[in-house]
Each structure stands twice: as C-alpha cells, then as structure tokens.
C-alpha positions as CSV (number, residue, x, y, z in Angstrom):
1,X,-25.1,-28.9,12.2
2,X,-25.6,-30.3,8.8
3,X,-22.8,-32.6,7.8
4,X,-22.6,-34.7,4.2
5,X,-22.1,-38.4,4.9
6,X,-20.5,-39.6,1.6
7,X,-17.3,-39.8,0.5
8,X,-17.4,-37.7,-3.1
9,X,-15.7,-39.6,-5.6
10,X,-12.6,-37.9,-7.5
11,X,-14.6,-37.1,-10.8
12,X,-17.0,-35.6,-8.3
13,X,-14.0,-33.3,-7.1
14,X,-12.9,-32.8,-10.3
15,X,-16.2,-31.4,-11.4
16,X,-16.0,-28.9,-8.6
17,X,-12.7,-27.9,-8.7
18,X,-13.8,-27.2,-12.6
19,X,-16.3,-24.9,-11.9
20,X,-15.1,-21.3,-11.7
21,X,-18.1,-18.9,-11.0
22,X,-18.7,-17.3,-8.2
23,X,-21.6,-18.1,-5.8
24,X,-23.4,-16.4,-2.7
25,X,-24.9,-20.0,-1.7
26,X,-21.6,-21.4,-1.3
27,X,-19.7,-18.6,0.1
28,X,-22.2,-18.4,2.7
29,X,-22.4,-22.0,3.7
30,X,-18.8,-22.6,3.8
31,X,-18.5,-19.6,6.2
32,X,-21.0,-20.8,8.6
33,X,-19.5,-24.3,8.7
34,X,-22.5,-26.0,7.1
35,X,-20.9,-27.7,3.8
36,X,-18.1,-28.3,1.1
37,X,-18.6,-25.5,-1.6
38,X,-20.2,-26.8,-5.6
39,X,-17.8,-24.2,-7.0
40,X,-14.4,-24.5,-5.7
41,X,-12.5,-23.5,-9.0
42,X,-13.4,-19.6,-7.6
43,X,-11.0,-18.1,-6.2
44,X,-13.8,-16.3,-3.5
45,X,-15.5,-19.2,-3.0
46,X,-12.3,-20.7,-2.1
47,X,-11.7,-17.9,0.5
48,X,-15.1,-18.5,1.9
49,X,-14.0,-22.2,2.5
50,X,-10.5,-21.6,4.2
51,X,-12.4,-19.0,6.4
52,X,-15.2,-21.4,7.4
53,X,-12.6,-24.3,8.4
54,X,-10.9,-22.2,10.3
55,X,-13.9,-21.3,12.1
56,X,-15.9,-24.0,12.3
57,X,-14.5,-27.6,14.2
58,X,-17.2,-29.5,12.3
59,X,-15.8,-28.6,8.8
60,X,-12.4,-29.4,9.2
61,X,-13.6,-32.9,10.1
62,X,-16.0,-33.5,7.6
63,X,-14.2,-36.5,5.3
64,X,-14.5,-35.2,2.4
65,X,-12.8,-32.3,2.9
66,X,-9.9,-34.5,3.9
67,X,-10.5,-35.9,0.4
68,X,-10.1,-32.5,-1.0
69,X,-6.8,-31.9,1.1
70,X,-5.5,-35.3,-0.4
71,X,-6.8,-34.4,-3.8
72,X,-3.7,-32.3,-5.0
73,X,-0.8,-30.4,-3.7
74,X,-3.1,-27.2,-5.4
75,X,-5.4,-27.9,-2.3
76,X,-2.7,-27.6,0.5
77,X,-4.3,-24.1,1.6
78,X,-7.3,-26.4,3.1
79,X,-5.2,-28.4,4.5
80,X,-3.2,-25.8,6.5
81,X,-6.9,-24.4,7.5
82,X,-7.8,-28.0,8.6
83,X,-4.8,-28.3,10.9
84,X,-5.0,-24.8,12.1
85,X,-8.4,-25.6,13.4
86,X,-7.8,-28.4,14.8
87,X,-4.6,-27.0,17.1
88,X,-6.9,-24.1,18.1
89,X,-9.5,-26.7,19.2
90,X,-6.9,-28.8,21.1
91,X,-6.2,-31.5,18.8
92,X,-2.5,-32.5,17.3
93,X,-3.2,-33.5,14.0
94,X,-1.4,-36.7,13.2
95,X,1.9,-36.9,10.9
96,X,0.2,-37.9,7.4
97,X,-1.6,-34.7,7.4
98,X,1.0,-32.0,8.8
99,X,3.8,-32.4,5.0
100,X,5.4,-29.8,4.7
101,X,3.7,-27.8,3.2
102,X,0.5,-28.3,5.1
103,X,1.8,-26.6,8.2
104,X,-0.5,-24.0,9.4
105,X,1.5,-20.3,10.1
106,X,-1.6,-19.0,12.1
107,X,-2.5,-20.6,14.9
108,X,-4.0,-18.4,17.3
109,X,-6.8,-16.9,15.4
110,X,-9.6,-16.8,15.4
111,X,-9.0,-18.9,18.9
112,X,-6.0,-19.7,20.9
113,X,-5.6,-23.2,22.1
114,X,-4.5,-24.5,26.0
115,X,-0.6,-24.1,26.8
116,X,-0.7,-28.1,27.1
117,X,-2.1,-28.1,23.2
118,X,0.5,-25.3,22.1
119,X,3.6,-27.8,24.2
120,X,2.3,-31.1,23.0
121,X,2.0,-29.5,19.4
122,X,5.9,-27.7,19.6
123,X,6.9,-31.3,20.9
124,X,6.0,-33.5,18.4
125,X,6.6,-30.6,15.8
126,X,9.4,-28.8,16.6
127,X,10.0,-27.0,13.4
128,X,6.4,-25.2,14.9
129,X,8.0,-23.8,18.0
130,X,7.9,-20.4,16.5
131,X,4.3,-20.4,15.8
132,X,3.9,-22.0,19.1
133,X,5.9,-19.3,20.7
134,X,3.9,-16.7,18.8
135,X,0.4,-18.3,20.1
136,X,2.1,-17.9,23.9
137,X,2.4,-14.4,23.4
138,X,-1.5,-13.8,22.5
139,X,-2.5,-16.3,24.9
140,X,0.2,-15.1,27.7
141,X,1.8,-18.6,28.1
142,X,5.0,-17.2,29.8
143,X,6.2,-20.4,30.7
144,X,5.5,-22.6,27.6
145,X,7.6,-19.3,25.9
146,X,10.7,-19.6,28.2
147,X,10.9,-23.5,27.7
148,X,11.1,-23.1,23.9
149,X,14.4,-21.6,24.1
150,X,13.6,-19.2,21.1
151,X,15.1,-16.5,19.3
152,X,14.5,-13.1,20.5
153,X,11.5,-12.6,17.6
154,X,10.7,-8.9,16.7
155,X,7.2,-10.5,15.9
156,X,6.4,-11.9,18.8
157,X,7.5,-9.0,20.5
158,X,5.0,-6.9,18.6
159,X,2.0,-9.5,19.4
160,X,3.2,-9.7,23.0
161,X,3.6,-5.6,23.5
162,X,-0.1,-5.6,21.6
163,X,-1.1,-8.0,24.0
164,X,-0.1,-6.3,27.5
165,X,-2.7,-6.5,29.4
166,X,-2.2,-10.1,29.9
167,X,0.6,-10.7,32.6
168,X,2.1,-13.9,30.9
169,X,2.5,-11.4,27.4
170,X,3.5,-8.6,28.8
171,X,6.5,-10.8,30.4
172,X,7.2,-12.6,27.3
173,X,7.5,-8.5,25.5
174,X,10.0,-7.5,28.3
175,X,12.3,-11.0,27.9
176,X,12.6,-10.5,23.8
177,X,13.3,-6.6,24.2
178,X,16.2,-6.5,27.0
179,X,18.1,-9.0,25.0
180,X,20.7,-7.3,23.1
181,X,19.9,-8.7,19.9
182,X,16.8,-9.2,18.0
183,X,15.8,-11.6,14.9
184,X,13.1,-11.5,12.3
185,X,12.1,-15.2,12.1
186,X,9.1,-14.9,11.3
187,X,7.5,-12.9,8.5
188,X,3.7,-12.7,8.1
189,X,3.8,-10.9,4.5
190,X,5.3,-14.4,3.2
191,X,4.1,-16.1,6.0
192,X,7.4,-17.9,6.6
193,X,9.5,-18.9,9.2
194,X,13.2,-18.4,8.4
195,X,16.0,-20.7,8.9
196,X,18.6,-17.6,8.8
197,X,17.0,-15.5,10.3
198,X,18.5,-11.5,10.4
199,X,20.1,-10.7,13.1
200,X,19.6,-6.7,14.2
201,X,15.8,-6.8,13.7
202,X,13.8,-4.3,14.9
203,X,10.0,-3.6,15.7
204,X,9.1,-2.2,12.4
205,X,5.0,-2.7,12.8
206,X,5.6,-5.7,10.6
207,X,3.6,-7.8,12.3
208,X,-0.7,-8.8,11.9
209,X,-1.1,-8.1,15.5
210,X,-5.0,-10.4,16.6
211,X,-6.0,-5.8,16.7
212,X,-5.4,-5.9,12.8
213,X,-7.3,-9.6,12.6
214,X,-10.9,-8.1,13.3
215,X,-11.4,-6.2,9.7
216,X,-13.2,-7.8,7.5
217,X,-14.8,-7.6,4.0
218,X,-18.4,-8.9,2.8
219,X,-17.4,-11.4,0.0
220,X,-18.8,-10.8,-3.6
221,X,-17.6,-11.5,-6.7
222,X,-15.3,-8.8,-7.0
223,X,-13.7,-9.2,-3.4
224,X,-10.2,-7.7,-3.7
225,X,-7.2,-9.6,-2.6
226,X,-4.4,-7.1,-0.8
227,X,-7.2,-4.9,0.6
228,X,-5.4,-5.3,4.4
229,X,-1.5,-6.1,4.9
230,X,-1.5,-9.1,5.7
231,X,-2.6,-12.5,5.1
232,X,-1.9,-14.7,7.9
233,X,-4.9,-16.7,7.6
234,X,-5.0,-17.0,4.5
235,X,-8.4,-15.5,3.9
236,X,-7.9,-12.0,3.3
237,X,-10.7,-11.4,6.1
238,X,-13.7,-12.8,4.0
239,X,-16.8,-12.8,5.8
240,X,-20.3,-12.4,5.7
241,X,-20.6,-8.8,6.6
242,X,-17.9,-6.0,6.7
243,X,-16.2,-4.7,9.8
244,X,-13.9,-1.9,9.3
245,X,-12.7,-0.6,13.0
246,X,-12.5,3.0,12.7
247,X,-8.9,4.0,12.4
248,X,-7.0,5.1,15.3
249,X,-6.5,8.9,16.4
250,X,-2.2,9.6,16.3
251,X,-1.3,9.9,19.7
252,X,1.6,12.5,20.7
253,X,4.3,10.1,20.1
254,X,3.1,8.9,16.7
255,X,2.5,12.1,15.9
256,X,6.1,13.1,16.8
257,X,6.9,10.0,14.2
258,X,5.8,12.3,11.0
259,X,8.3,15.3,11.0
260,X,10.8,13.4,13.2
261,X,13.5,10.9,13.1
262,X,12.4,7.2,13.6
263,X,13.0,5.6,16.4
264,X,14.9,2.1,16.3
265,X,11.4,0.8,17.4
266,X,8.4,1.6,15.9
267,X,4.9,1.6,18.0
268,X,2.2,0.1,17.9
269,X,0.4,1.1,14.5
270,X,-0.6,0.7,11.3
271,X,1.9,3.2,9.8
272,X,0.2,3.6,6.7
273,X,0.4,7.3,7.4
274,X,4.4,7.1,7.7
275,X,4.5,5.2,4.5
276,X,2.3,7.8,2.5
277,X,4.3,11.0,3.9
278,X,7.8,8.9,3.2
279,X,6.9,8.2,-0.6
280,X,5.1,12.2,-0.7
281,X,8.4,13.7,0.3
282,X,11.0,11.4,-1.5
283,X,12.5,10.3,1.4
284,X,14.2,7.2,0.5
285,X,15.5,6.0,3.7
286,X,12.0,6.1,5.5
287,X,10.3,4.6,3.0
288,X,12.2,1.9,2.2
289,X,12.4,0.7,5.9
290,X,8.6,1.4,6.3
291,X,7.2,0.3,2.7
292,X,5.4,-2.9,3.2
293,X,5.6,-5.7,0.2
294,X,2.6,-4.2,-1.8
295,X,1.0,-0.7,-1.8
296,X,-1.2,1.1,0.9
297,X,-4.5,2.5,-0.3
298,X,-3.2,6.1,-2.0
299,X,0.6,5.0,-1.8
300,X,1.1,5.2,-5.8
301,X,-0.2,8.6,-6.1
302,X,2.1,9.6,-2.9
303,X,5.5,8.0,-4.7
304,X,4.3,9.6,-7.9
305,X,4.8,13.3,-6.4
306,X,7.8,12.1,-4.5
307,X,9.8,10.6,-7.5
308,X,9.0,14.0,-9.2
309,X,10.3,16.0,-6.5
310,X,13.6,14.2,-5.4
311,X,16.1,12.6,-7.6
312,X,17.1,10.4,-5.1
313,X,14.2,8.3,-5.3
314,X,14.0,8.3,-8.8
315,X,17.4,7.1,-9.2
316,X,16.6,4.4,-6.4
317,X,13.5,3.7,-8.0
318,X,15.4,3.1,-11.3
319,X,17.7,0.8,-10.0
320,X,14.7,-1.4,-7.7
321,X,12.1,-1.7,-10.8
322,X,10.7,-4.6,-8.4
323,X,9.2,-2.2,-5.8
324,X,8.1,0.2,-9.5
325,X,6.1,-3.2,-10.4
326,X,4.8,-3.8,-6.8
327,X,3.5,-0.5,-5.9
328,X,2.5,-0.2,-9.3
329,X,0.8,-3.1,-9.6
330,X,-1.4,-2.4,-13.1
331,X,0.4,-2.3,-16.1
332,X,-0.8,1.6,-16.5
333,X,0.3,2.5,-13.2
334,X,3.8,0.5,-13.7
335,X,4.6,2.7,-17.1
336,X,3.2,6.2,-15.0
337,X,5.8,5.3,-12.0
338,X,8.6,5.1,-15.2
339,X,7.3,8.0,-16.8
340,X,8.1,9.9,-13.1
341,X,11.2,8.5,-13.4
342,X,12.5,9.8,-16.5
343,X,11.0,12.9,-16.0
344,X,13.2,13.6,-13.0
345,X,15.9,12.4,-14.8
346,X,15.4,14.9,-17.7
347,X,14.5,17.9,-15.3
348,X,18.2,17.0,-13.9
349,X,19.5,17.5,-17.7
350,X,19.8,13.8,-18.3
351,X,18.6,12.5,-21.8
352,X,21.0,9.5,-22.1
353,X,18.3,7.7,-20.6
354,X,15.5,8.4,-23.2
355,X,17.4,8.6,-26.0
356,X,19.4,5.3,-25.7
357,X,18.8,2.2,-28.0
358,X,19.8,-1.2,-27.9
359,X,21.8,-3.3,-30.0
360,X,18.8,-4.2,-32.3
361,X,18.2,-0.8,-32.6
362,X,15.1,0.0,-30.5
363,X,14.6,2.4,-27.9
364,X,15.6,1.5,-24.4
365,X,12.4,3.5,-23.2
366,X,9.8,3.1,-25.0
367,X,7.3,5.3,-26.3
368,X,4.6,4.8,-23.8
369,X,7.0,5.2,-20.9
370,X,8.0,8.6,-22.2
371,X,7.2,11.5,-19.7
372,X,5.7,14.8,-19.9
373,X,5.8,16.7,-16.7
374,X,9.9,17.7,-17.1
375,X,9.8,21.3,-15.7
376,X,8.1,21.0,-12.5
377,X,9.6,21.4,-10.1
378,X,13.0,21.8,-11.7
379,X,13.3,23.8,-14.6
380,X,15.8,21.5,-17.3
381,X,18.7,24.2,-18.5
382,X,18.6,25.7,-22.3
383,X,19.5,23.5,-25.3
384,X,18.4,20.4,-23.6
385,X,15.1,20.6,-25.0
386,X,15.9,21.2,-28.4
387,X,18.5,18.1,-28.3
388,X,16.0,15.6,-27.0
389,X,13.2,16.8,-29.3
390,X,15.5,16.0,-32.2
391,X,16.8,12.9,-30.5
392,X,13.4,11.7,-29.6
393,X,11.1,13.6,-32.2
394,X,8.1,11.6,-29.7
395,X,9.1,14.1,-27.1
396,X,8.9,17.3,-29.4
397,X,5.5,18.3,-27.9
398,X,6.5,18.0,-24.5
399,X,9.5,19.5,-25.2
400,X,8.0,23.0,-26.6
401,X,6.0,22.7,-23.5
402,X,8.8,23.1,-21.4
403,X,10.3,26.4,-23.6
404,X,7.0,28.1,-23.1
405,X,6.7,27.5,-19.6
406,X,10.8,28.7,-19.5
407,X,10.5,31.2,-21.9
408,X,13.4,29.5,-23.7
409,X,12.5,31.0,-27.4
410,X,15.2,30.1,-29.5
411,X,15.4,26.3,-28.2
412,X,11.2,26.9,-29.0
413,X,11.9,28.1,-32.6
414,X,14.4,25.2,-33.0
415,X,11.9,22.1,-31.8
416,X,8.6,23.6,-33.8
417,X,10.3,24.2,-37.1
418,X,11.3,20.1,-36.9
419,X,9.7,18.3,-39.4
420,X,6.0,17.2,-37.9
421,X,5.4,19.1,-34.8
422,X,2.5,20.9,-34.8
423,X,1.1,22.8,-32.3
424,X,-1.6,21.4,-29.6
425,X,-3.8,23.1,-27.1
426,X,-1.8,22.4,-24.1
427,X,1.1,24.4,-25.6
428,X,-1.8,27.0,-26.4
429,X,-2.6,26.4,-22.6
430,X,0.6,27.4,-21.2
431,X,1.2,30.3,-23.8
432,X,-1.1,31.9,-21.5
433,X,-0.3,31.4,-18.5
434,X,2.7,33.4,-18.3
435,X,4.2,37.2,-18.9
436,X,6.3,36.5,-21.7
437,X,4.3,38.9,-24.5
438,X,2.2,37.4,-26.9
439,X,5.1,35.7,-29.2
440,X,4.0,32.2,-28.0
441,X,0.3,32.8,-28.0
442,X,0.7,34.7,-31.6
443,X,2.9,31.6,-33.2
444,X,0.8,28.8,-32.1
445,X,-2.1,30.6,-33.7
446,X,-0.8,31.7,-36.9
447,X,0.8,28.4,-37.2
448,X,-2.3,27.0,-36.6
449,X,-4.0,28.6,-39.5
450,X,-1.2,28.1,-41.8
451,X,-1.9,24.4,-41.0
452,X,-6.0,24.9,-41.5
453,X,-6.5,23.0,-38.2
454,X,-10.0,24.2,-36.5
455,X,-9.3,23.1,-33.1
456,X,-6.0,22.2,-31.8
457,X,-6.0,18.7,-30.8
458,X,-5.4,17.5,-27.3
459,X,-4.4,14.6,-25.9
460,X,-6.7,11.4,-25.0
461,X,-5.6,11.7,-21.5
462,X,-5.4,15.7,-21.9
463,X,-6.9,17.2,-18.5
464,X,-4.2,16.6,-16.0
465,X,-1.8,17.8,-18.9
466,X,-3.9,21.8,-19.3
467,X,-3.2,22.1,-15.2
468,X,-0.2,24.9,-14.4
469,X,2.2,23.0,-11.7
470,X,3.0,26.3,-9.8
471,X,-0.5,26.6,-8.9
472,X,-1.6,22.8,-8.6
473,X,1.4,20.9,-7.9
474,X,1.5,21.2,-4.3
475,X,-1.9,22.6,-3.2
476,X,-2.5,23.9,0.6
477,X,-5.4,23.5,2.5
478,X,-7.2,25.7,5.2
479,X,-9.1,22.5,6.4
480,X,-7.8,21.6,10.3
481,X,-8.6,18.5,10.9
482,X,-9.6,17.7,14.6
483,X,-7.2,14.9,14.9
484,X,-4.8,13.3,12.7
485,X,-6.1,9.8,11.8
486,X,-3.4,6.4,10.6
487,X,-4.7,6.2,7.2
488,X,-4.7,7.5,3.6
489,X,-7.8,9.3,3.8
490,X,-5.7,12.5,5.4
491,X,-4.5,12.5,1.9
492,X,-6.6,12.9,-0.2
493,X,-8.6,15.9,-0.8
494,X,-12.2,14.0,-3.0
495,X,-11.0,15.6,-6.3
496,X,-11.4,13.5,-9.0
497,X,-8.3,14.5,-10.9
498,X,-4.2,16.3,-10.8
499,X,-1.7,16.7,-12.2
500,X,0.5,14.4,-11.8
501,X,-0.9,11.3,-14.3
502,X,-4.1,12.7,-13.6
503,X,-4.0,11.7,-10.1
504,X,-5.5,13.3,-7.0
505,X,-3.7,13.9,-4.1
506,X,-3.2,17.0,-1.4
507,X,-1.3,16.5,2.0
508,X,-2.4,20.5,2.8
509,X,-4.8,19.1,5.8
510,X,-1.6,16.9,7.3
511,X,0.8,20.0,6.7
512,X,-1.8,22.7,8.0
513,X,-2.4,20.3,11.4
514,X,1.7,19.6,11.9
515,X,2.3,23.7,11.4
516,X,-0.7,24.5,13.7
517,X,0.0,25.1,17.7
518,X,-1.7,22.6,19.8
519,X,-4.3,24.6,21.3
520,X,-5.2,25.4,17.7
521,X,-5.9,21.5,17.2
522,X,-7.7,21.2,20.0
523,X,-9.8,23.9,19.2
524,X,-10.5,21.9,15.8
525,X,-11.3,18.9,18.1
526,X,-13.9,20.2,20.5
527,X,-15.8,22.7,17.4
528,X,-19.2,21.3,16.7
529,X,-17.9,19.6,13.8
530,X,-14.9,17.9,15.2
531,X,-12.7,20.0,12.3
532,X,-12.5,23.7,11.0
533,X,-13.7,24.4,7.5
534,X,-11.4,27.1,7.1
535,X,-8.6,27.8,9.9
536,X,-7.8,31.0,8.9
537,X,-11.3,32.6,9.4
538,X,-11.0,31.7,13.1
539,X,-9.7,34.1,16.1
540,X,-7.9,32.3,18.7
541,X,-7.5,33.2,22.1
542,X,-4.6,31.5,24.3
543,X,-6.0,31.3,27.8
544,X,-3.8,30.5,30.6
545,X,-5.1,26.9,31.0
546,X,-8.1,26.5,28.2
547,X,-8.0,28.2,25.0
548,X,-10.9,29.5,23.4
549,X,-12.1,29.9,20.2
550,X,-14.7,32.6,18.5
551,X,-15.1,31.1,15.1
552,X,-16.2,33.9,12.8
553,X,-17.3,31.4,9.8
C-alpha cells in the first residue's frame, strides 16, 4: 500500500486544512487507506478520512496524520479514529495520544479486538471500561464483562440481546437484565459516557446496535449528515458505494407495539414506525419517550397533523420549542411547526397568544408564524373570529375563512367590512364547498367587482390552502400492504402536496393493515404482488386452516 514518507510541514497543513471543496480523488483515497486527503477544510472529505482510519491500520500510522492529530484541538476527530483503529487492531495507544478528548467511543466497529486488547486497554484506561464493556458484548467476552464490575448498562444490553447468538453476549444480556436496576451510561446520540448516570433506564432502542452499522451512503458533495440515527463512528456511514439493508418486516410483537401500550422494554428495532404514528396521533407520552434527538425521515409532516389534532401536544410543544427547532430543523419548517401551534390554540378559542405584544410594543408572534388552518379539526366558537381579525388585522383573511367554512355570517360581515380586507380566491374556494346558499359566493363576487379586481388573488404558497380539510385532512386508503415494514415509507402515500403546510402525508395503508383480520394480510402477502391494490374489490374466504382469496380486480 502506498504510504507518504515525509513529514508535511505546518504551512503545508495549513494549506490543506484551507481548502474547502469537495473532491472525489480524495474521498476515494482516504477510504481505501491509500493517503492524507489535499482538501481537508471539506467537511465530506473529512468524513472520507475518519472512515478510511478507521478502516485501514496503515493510515492511522502514517506520520503525518499524527501531525495532523497534533495540529489543533479542531482535528481531535482523527485522532479518536487513529486510536479507535489501533485498539481494534490490538494496539494500546500510548498516553500522549489518548487526552481527553481524543478517546475513541466506538471501539468495536468495523472490527472487534482480542479480550486480552479490550483488558489491557480498560487497565491502563479505566475511564474506558464502558466502551470496553460495550466491545465484550459484540465480541461475547463474558468474562472480561464480569471483571469490570460495571453498571447494569441499558446499551450494552441492547448490543448484547442484538448479539445472541454468541454464548459469551447472550450471558452478558441475561446478567444486566435480572438486576433490578438499570442505568443509561452510555449514550450513542452524544456519544458520551455519563458520570451520573440515570438510574431506572430502560431498553428504549437507543442504542447503534453493529445490525444498524452496515448502511451506508456513497459520498458526494451533497452527502447529508443525520441521514441514519446515530453517529458512533463518527462518519455518518460514508463510503464508496451505498448499502441500504432492506428494512425489516414487523413481526407480531412489534406489531402489537402500534395500537398497544409500550412495554417497559422495547425490542429490538428501529422504531421509526412508533415515532411517526406517536407524533401522527398527538400522543405525547409515546413520543416523547420514543423521539430520538433529531427527526426521522417523514417525522415533521407526522407532528404537523398531530399538533393540529391534539392540544396536548401543542401546548407541550409550546412549552419545549427545543424539540420545535430540532424536528424542525430549517427555519421554514421551524415557523410551520409554530404556525400548528397557534392554530390549535385558536381552534381552542385562545387568542391571547397571537394577539400579545411585548413591552416594546411588537408582536409576541410574529407575522410569519401566524397560522391559517384554525377550523380543522375543531371548529373555534362565534365572535372569536371577528375579535382576532380586529386584534390581528394580518389574520382577517384567515379569519373570514373560518366564518365561511362555519357559516358564522354576522362575525363574516363584521371582519370583511374592516378597513383593508378584500376578498381572495380561497375564501371564493370555500364559498363553494358548502350548503349555506349563495350569500357567500354572491358577496365575494360583487365585492369583487365593486373593487375592479379581475382575478382574485391567491396566495404565493396558495395550493395546500384551496384543499377542503373534511375531505383531505385524514385521507383512507384501500391499499393493503402485504406486510407492515419499520420505516416512513408506510406513510407516505407519493403525492406531491396536502394540506397541512402543503405537506404530504397518509397513514390510510398503516390504519387499513391494523383494522384488517390476519388472514386478510396474509392474503395481501402471498397475491402476485405482495399487496392488494384495492382491498375492498377482493372476496375473502375463511377456510378452516388456509384462507383463500378470489381477487375480482
């Protein structure tokens, strides 16, 4: 393997460390071990580097990447990859390169080390043992485990149960789980090991079992950080080519997770499935034990609908803005999440909110955090409207919305006789949508011409807004799915757009599968297309032992 025999010089790091692009060459030939990357200012290139140390024996040892680790306390990531590789391949790195904050977290991955590497290591660095008692549960060192006196650690436990084919693991699983009291001391979203642990942990599929290690993602200049949950490695999974391992079927007891309580323990999985239907239904107390630090793929549009449909998360929402900014994440999506909130808080008949300023003068909420949804699915009472639309004359359109829709005339006649309003096409929209007579449909128009406007305007963002929520808010589907899969494609239905924010989402396929009798599902299974098109154009036939199906479509 081709090594670099020089020492480069600190300019020479500088200069590298300065330039920012992204390139293919480098990526590449720090991820098959070969050299120190031109451009380590990128961020991907950087990945590609901590990836290829940890892979490759020869490129932790190359000198000048211990220059680089030396360089600056910004380059302690290589470090920790250096180390890391060096454990795994049976060396104990000496003191002047294992400060602090140079101690590797994973070390068991991509390779696990000999039980006399793992002791020696938890010896001569015992703030380790943790990691070191971790690595004995993938590796099954039963004995190493026992002699580090640990606390019972609801991650090792998880790694251990994953690991249960091995004796030595499956020993190590049993120990932790008949003590009476579990901790969670380590944490592999922060990748920390406490020094207070909590006492009362539980297995809450917290943990980057080696299963959830083998995904990876081709790196490129746009390679997305967060795109698996967790970052033990610290290399998000970059690679040279993309694995994704095909998600895994529910089994009965998973499946028994989704409409019933949880269990003190959670299986083995993924759970992204649990945390989607948690945030969809507003059901606080699941989803703030099953939520992991930042969002699941589909979670935003899920806790969108939920915050809509139960105050209870909105007001919990309200008071955690932190989680509002984490599952948010873009400053667009973090002002739409607010928008939900307020909504539900209006739909309760709750204006203070909205209307509030501070002692400057200025509105609490401000204008671009204002909602418009505030009738679906809770209809606000009569007179609200017309107070917040003189409160909050920004609101006034929205607020004539909701009369329509109510059929509240008077509060109607109140708002659009305010200085300013005029009428718009989604109010034209909803006009028709209901059997209230044509007073709504006849004002908007002849106000329209009063005003000489051609075509009434409509919003920027105006689609999602011309949708009626009766019909659209909580779509079914007649789609049976064959199986029920952990992961966020079971929500979401391919459209492009919906109502709420504009955002698709439709949880008809999970609720159609949970509603449908098992021979029903397993009739979905075994059709030539693993899944029914439309459930309701099939005949089914209990048999004693095998069902049958004559599918009409």
């Amino acid at each position: 393997m081709p090594t670099l025999s020089f020492h480069p010089s600190p300019s020479s790091l500088t200069a590298r460390l300065e330039r920012v692009t992204y390139s293919r060459p480098d990526c590449s030939a720090a991820l098959r071990g070969f050299s120190l990357p031109q451009h380590l200012g990128n961020d991907v290139v950087r990945l590609a580097l901590v990836a290829g140390i940890r892979r490759h024996v020869d490129l932790a040892r190359l000198p000048e990447l211990a220059d680089l680790c030396a360089y600056s306390s910004a380059q302690n990531v290589f470090a920790r990859a250096r180390n890391a590789r060096l454990i795994m391949s049976g060396e104990i790195p000496a003191q002047d390169m294992m400060g602090e904050d140079c101690l590797p977290y994973c070390i068991w991955h991509p390779e696990v080390a000999t039980e006399d590497t793992y002791r020696a290591l938890a010896t001569q660095y015992p703030s380790m043992k943790y990691q070191v008692g971790r690595a004995c549960a993938v590796g099954g060192y039963i004995d190493l485990y026992r002699e580090l006196n640990l606390l019972p650690d609801t991650s090792i436990a998880e790694e251990a149960r994953e690991n249960g084919g091995v004796q030595g693991a499956r020993e190590i699983y049993h120990l932790i789980m008949a003590t009476p009291t579990r901790y969670k001391v380590m944490d592999d979203y922060t990748r920390k090991i406490s020094s207070s642990p909590r006492a009362g942990a539980q297995l809450n599929a917290d943990t980057a079992v080696i299963a959830s290690m083998k995904s990876t993602r081709k790196h490129s200049a746009d390679f997305p950080a967060h795109w698996r949950p967790f970052n033990i490695s610290e290399d998000w999974g970059i690679a040279e080519k993309s694995v994704s391992p095909k998600p895994a079927a529910l089994g009965s007891a998973e499946m028994e997770l989704i409409d019933g309580p949880l269990p003190p323990d959670l299986p083995t999985m993924n759970k992204h499935l649990l945390i989607l239907m948690a945030a969809y239904m507003g059901n606080v107390d699941r989803y703030a034990r099953l939520r992991r630090p930042w969002p699941v793929k589909a979670e935003l549009k899920c806790l969108l609908r939920g915050i809509y449909h139960s105050t209870f998360m909105a007001t919990w929402l309200a008071r955690n803005d932190s989680i509002v900014i984490a599952v948010g994440r873009h400053p667009s999506d973090i002002k739409a999440l607010r928008r939900a909130i307020h909504a539900r808080r209006v739909m309760n008949n709750d204006i203070a909110h909205i209307t509030a300023r501070n002692e400057a003068g200025q509105w609490i909420v401000p204008d671009n955090e204002l909602p418009y949804w505030t009738w679906y699915p809770t209809m606000p009472q009569r007179q609200v409207m017309a107070r917040l639309a003189q409160l909050r004359p920004t609101m006034a359109a929205a607020c004539l919305r909701v009369c329509i829709a109510a059929n509240y005339r008077e509060d109607y006649e109140e708002i659009i006789n305010l200085p300013g309003v005029v009428p718009d096409s989604a109010m034209q929209f909803e006009a028709g949508l209901h059997g209230w007579g044509d007073y709504y449909a006849e004002d908007i128009l002849r106000r329209q011409e009063a005003l000489g406007i051609k075509h009434l305007a409509a919003d920027s963002n105006w689609e999602w807004k011309e949708m009626d929520p009766w019909r659209e808010g909580n779509p079914s589907s007649v789609e049976l799915l064959g199986e029920l899969r952990d992961w966020h494609e079971a929500v979401s239905s391919g459209q492009d757009g919906g109502m709420y924010e504009g955002m698709g989402l439709e949880t008809g396929r999970i609720e159609l599968w949970m509603s449908c009798p098992p021979w029903v599902r397993d009739a979905a299974r075994t059709s030539k297309y693993g899944f029914l098109a439309d459930v309701s154009s099939a005949v089914f036939h209990e048999e004693s032992k095998k069902p049958k199906l004559d599918d009409r479509t």
